[in-house]
C-alpha positions as CSV (number, residue, x, y, z in Angstrom):
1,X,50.6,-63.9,78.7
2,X,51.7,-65.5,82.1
3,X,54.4,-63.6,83.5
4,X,57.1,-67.2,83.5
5,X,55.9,-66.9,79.8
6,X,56.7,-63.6,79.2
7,X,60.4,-63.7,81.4
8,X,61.2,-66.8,79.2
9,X,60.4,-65.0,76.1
10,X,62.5,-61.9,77.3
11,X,65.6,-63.9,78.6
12,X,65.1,-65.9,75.2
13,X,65.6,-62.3,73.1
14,X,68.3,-61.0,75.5
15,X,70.3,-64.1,74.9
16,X,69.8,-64.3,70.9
17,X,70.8,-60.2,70.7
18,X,73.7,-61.5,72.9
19,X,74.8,-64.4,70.8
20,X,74.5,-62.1,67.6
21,X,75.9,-59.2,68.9
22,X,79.0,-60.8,70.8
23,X,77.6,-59.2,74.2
24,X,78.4,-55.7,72.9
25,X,74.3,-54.6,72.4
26,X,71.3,-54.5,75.0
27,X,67.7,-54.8,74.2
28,X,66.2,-51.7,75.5
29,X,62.4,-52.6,73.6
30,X,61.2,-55.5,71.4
31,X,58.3,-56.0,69.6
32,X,56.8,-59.8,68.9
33,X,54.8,-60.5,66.4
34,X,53.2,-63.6,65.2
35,X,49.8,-65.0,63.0
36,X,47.6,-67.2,64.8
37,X,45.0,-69.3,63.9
38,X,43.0,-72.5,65.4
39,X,44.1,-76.0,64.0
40,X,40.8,-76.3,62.2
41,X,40.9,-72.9,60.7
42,X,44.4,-72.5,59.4
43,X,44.3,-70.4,56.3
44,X,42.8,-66.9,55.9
45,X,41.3,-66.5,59.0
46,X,44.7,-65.9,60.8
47,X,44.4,-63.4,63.5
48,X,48.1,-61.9,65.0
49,X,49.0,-61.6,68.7
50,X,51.7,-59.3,69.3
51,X,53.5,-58.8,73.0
52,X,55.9,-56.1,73.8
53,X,57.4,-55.1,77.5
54,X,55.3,-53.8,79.7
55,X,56.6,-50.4,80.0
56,X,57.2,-49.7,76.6
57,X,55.0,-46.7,75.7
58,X,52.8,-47.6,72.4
59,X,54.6,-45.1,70.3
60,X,57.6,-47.3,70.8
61,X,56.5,-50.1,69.9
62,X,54.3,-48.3,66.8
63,X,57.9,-47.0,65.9
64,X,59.0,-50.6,66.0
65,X,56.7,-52.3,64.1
66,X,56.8,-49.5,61.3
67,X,60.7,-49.9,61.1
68,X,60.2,-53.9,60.9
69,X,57.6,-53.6,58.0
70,X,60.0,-50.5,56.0
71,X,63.0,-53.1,56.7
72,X,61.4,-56.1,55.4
73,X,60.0,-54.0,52.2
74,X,63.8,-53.0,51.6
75,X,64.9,-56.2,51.5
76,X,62.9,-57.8,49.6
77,X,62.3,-54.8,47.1
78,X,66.7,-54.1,47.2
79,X,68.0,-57.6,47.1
80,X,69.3,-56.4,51.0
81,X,70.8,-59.3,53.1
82,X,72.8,-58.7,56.3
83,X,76.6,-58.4,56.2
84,X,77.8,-61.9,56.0
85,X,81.5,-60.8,57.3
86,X,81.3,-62.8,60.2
């Protein structure tokens, strides 16, 4: 990843955790994650691409992932949704 790709993908997270947040939270790590694939070969022959900062040591970002995939299990196995308060 060039590194005007990667600051635009970091400013774009710091903003959205801003906007959500109201300005009271800080990314400190992130994890990105997403399934690739050529135009002629969409289907099951995805491959994944996944970026993190650059000094995040891997257990972080191991850590990460893990609580991504437990949280997305959750909600789809409890029914959870985020508080819709606001």
């Amino acid at each position: 990843m060039s590194a005007a790709t990667k600051q635009a993908l970091e400013a774009a997270i710091d903003a959205h955790v801003n906007d959500e947040c109201e300005g009271e939270q800080v990314v400190t790590a992130y994890v990105f994650g997403a399934a690739i694939s050529t135009f002629s070969e969409v289907g099951p022959k995805s491959s994944y691409f996944f970026a993190s900062t650059n000094e995040q040591p891997a257990h972080i970002t191991r850590g990460m992932a893990q609580l991504v995939t437990e949280w997305a299990d959750m909600s789809s196995i409890f029914g959870y949704e985020d508080d819709e308060d606001d």
